[in-house]
N, C-alpha and C positions, 0 to 999 in steps of 0.2 A: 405775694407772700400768703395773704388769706388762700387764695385758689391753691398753691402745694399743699398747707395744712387739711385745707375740708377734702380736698384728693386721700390726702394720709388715713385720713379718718375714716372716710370712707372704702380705702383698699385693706387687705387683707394684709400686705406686705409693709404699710404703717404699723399694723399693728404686733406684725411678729418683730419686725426693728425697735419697738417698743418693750417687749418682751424679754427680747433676747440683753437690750440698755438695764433694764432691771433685774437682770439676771445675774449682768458683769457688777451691775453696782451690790448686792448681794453677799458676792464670791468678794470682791475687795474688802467690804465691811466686816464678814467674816476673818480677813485673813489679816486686815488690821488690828483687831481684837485679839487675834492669838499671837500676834508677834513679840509686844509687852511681856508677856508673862513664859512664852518659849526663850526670847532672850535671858529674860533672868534667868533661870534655869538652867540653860549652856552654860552663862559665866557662874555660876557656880559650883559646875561640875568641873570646869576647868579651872575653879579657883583653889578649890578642893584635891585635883590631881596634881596643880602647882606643889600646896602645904606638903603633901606627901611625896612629892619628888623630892622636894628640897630640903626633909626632916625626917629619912626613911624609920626611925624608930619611933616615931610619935603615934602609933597606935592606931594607922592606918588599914587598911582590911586591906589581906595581899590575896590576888588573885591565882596564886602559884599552885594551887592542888596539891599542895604536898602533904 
């Protein structure tokens, strides 16, 4: 086990597999972060398109151009 790690450390290709580990962990942590607050946000666009389907005169903004 020592002899693959002091190998790793010393090749080139330890350390871009190292790199490329910190890169994935990065993009997850980012994507974990945004998902909390993009979820709320859905359900309340679709909580909001719910209220207005089901109470058409309640003073919903209609998208009809007219």
């Amino acid at each position: 086990m020592k002899n693959m790690l002091m190998r790793l450390w010393k090749e080139e290709e330890g350390q871009d597999l190292l790199e490329y580990a910190l890169l994935l962990v990065l993009i997850v942590l980012v994507a974990a972060a945004a998902i909390d607050p993009l979820g709320k946000t859905i359900a309340t666009i679709f909580t909001n398109a719910n209220n207005c389907a089901s109470n058409p005169g309640a003073g919903c903004a209609g998208g009809g151009g007219t």
